[in-house]
C-alpha positions in Angstrom: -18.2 1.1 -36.5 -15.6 -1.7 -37.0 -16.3 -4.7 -35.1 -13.0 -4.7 -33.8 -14.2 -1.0 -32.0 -17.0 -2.0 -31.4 -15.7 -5.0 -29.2 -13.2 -3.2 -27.1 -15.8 -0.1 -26.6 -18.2 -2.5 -25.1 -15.0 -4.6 -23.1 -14.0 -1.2 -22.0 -17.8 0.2 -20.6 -18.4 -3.5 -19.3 -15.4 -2.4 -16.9 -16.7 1.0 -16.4 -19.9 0.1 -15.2 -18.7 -2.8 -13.0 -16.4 -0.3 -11.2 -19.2 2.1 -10.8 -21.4 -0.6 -9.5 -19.0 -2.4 -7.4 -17.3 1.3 -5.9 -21.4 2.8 -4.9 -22.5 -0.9 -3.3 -20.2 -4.0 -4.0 -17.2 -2.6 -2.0 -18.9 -0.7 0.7 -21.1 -4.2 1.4 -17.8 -6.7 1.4 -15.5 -4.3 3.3 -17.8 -4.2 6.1 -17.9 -8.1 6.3 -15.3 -10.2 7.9 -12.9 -11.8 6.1 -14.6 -15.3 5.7 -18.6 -13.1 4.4 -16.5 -11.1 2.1 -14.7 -14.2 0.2 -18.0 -16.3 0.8 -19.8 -13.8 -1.0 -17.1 -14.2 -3.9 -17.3 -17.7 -4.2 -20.6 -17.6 -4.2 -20.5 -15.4 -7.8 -17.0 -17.6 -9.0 -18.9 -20.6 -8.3 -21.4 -20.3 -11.9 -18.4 -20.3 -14.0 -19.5 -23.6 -15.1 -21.2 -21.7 -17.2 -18.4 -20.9 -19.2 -18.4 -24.9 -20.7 -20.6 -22.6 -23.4 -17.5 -21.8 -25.2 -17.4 -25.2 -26.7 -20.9 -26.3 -26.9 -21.6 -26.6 -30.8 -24.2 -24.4 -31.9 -24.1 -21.5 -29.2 -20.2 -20.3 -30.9 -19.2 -20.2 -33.7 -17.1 -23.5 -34.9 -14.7 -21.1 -36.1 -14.2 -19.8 -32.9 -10.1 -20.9 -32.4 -9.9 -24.0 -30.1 -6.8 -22.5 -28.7 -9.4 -19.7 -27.2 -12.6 -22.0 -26.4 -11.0 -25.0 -24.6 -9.0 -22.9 -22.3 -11.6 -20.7 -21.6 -14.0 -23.2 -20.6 -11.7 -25.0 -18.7 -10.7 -22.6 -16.9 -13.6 -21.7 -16.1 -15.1 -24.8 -14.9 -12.0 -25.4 -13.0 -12.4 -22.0 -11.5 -15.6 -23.0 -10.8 -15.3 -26.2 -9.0 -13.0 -25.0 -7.0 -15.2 -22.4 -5.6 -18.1 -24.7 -5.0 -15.4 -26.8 -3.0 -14.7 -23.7 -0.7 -18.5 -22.8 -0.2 -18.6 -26.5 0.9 -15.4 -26.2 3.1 -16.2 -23.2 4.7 -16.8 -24.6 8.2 -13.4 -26.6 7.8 -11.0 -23.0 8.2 -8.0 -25.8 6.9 -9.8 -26.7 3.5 -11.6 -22.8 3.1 -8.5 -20.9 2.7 -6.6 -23.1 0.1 -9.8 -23.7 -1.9 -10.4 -19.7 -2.1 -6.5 -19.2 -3.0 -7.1 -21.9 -5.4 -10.1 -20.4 -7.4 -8.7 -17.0 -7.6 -5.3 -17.9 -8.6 -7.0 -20.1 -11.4 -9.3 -17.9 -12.3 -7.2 -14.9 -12.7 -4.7 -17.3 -14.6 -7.5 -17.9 -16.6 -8.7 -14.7 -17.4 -5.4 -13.3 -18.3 -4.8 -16.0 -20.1 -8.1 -15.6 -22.2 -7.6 -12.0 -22.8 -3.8 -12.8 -24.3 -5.2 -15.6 -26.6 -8.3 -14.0 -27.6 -5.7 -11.0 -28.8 -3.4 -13.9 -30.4 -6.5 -14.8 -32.3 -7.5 -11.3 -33.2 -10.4 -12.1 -31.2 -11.8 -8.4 -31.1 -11.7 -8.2 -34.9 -14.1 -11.2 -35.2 -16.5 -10.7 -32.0 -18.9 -12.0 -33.8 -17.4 -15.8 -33.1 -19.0 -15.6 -30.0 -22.1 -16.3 -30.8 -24.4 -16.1 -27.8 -21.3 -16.0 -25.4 -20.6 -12.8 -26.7 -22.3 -11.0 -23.3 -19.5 -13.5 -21.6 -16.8 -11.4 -21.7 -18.0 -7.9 -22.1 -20.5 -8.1 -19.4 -19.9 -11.0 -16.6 -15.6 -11.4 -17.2 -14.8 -7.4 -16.2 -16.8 -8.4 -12.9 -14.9 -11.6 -11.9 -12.0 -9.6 -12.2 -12.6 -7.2 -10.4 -13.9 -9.4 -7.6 -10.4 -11.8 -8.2 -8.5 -8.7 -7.3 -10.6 -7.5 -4.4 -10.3 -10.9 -3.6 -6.4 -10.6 -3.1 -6.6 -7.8 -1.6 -9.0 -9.1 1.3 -6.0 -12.3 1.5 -3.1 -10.1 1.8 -4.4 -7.1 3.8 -4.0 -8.0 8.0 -7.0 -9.5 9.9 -9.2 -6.4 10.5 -9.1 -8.0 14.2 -5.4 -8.0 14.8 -5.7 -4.3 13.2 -8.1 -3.0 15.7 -6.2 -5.3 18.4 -2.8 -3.0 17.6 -4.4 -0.1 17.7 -6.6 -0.7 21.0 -3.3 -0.8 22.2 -1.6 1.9 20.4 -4.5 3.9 22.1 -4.1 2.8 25.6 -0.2 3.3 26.0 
């Protein structure tokens, strides 16, 4: 099998399996917490994408792995990161929580997406074998932080499970 197939299968089953996983217990375990749990819990995961510094530590990837790719990658990851370490520590202070967990997931979705266009710019998929150790990064441990950046968004923008019940309390009373 090409290693360009061979790449995208595994991408492509990384997400499978997340979604699996996160549909039979992730989902079912956040949606029953409140709104600050559920994005504490996400944080929490976000908040080891230190880790992703790998991408330019000489001998773990290939030097021939494009700089365009590697630097923004671990960047972005480290910024994505910090930034949810800062909202674990801000958690008590409601004023500095919610702009640091907008922060990381913006970032780290820009990141991401970003990632996936210049890993495709670089033919990425073709050469997998750049990596180097990372290569479990983003078949295995990238398809769940998106998924938990867009469950993320979706905890942010739907209403306050409180005000919800509050309106229909009401709608039941009248």
């Amino acid at each position: 099998m090409p290693t360009e197939m061979l790449f995208q299968t595994h991408l492509v089953l990384g997400y499978v399996a997340w979604l699996l996983c996160f549909a039979a217990y992730i989902w079912p375990w956040l949606s029953a917490m409140d709104r600050v749990a559920a994005h504490r819990a996400i944080a929490t995961l976000h908040s080891f994408r230190f880790f992703g510094l790998v991408f330019i530590l000489p001998g773990v990837v290939s030097p021939d792995l494009p700089a365009s790719f590697a630097t923004f990658a671990a960047y972005g990851d480290f910024a994505t990161g910090v930034l949810a370490m800062l909202a674990l520590l801000t958690v008590r202070i409601r004023q500095l929580f919610w702009p640091f967990v907008v922060a990381f997931n913006v970032v780290g979705m820009v990141d991401l997406i970003v990632d996936y266009y210049q890993a495709i710019q670089a033919d990425l998929p073709a050469h997998a074998g750049l990596f180097g150790a990372t290569y479990a990064i983003p078949v295995i441990y990238v398809p769940l932080l998106m998924i938990t950046h867009i469950t993320a968004f979706y905890f942010l923008l739907r209403p306050h499970q409180n005000a919800t019940r509050a309106v229909a309390n009401e709608a039941t009373a009248s």
